[in-house]
Structures are given as C-alpha cells and as structure tokens.
Steps between C-alpha positions, in 0.01 A plus 500: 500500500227560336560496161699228529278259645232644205734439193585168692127356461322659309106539654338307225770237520364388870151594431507205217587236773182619724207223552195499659451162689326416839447850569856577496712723244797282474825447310629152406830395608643411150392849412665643823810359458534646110447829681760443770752375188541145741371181394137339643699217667731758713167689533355211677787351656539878730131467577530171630753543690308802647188372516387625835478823300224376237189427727200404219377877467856570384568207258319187388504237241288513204315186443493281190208630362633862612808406296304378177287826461795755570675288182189466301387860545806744491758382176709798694563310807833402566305119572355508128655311266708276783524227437456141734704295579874511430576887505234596597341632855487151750284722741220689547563865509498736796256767493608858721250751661657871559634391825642221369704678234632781763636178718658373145804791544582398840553148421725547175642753663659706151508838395273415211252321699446807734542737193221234305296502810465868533423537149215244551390641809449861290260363268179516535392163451330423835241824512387513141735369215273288284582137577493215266226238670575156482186279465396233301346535218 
C-alpha cells in the first residue's frame, strides 16, 4: 500500500499546503478537501456534523486578518486569487492541527480519505519540514 498511497500524493504536493500559524503546523480545509478529491462544503458539512470530534487543538477558524495574510502572502494557496462575494468563499476557513487531519478520515469515511490521510500522516511535516510562516508583513 505503499506505493500507492506515494504515487497518490505526491510528498511535495502536501508539503505546499503546510503553514505555520499560532504555533501550529496546519492544513486549510479548502486545501484538504483538493487532497481528499471532495469539495470544501462536503468537507465542512462532515465536520459539523461531527463536531464533538474537532475540540480547538484539533481544528479552528482562521480569523479575518488570518485570512487576509494567508491570501496576500502565498499566490499558491488554494484562497489566492478567490474571489468575494458571489463565487467566492462566504466563510472563513478552517485551519487543521495533525490531530485534526487524522480525525478528517473517520468522518468522510472513503477509501481515499484514509489512503490521503496516511499519506499525510508519512510526511514529515510536523518534526522538521520547513514550514511557510504566515505573518504580516
């Protein structure tokens, strides 16, 4: 399985979609859901209907100020270049820790989440990956 799961996402593929913010590697949820092949409204629609699972060290919102740097900063963001308005994200983003992405398969409960999740899981983003910061500049 292996293999698989390494020619399914490739390493520098998720390691893209790591940020540094509040202390916290963590993966956005419109990000997560272009891994997981679902869209970011069925993304959030499992979580909130599991949200028991998502305690604030596992998942929290960014904030609008949050938001505006992660656009302003990284042009490969899946939130850069959206735009407002009609079309265009109505919410604030969800930000995952680790822990929060390993509950992620459980809820959308699909091969490829588990197979996405394990792939995730083997990269070494959390120990020492370089992370992209987000701060304002």
């Amino acid at each position: 399985m292996g293999k698989k799961t390494e020619s399914l996402l490739p390493v520098e593929r998720i390691t893209s979609k790591i940020f540094l913010l509040r202390g916290e590697k963590i993966l956005i949820d419109s990000d997560l859901a272009e891994l997981y092949g679902v869209e970011t409204k069925r993304l959030k629609e499992a979580v909130k209907r599991n949200i028991a699972r998502f305690p604030s060290d596992f998942m929290f919102q960014l904030s609008t100020e949050e938001h505006k740097i992660l656009r302003s900063q990284f042009a490969t963001s899946s939130l850069a270049g959206q735009k407002s308005g009609w079309g265009g994200r109505r919410y604030l983003p969800l930000a995952f820790t680790e822990q929060g992405v390993a509950m992620l398969s459980s809820v959308l409960n699909s091969e490829r989440a588990v197979q996405v999740n394990v792939a995730i899981m083997r990269v070494p983003h959390l120990r020492d990956a370089d992370e992209k910061v987000l701060t304002e500049q």
